[in-house]
C-alpha positions as CSV (number, residue, x, y, z in Angstrom):
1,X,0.0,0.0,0.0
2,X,1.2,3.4,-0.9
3,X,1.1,6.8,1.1
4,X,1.4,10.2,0.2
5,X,2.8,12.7,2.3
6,X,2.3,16.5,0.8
7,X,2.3,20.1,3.1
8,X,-1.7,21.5,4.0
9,X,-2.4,24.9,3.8
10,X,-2.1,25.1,7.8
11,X,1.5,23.9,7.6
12,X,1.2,20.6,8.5
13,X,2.3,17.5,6.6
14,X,-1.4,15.3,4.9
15,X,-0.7,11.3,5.1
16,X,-3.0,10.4,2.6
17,X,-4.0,6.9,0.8
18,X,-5.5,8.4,-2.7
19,X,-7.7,11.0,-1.6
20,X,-8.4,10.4,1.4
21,X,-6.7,12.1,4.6
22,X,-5.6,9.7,7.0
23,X,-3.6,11.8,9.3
24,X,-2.0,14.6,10.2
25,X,1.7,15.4,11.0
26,X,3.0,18.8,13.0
27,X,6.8,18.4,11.6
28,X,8.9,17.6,9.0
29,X,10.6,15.6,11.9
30,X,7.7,13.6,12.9
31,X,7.3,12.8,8.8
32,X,11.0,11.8,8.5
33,X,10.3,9.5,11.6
34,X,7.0,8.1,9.7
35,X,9.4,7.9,6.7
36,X,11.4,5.2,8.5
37,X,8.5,3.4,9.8
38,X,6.9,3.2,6.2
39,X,10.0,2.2,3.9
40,X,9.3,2.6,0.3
41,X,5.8,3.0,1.0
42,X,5.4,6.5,2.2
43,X,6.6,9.5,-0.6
44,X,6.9,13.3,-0.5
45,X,4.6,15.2,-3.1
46,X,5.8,18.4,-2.5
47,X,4.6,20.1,-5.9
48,X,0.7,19.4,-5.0
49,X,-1.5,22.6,-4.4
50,X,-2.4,22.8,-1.4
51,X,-4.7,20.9,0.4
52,X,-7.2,22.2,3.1
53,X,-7.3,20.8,6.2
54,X,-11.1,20.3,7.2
55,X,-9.6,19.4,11.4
C-alpha cells in the first residue's frame, strides 16, 4: 500500500492513501520519523496545491 505525504495549507504534513486524509503530521521531523517506519511505501509530493485541512 502506498502513502502520500504532501504540506496542508495550515503547515502541516497530509498522510494520505488516494484521496483520502488519514492523518495529520506537526513536523517535518515527525514525517522523517514516519518515513522510517513506512519504507518505500510513504513519498513526498511536494509540488501538489495545497490541500485544506477540514480538522
Amino acid at each position: 500500500m502506498m502513502f502520500k505525504a504532501t504540506q496542508l495549507s495550515s503547515g502541516r504534513w497530509g498522510i494520505f492513501n488516494g484521496s483520502r486524509l488519514l492523518a495529520t503530521v506537526g513536523s517535518q521531523q515527525a514525517l522523517n520519523l514516519m518515513k522510517l517506519q513506512l519504507p518505500g511505501e510513504l513519498i513526498l509530493v511536494e509540488d501538489q496545491q495545497h490541500v485544506s485541512d477540514n480538522r
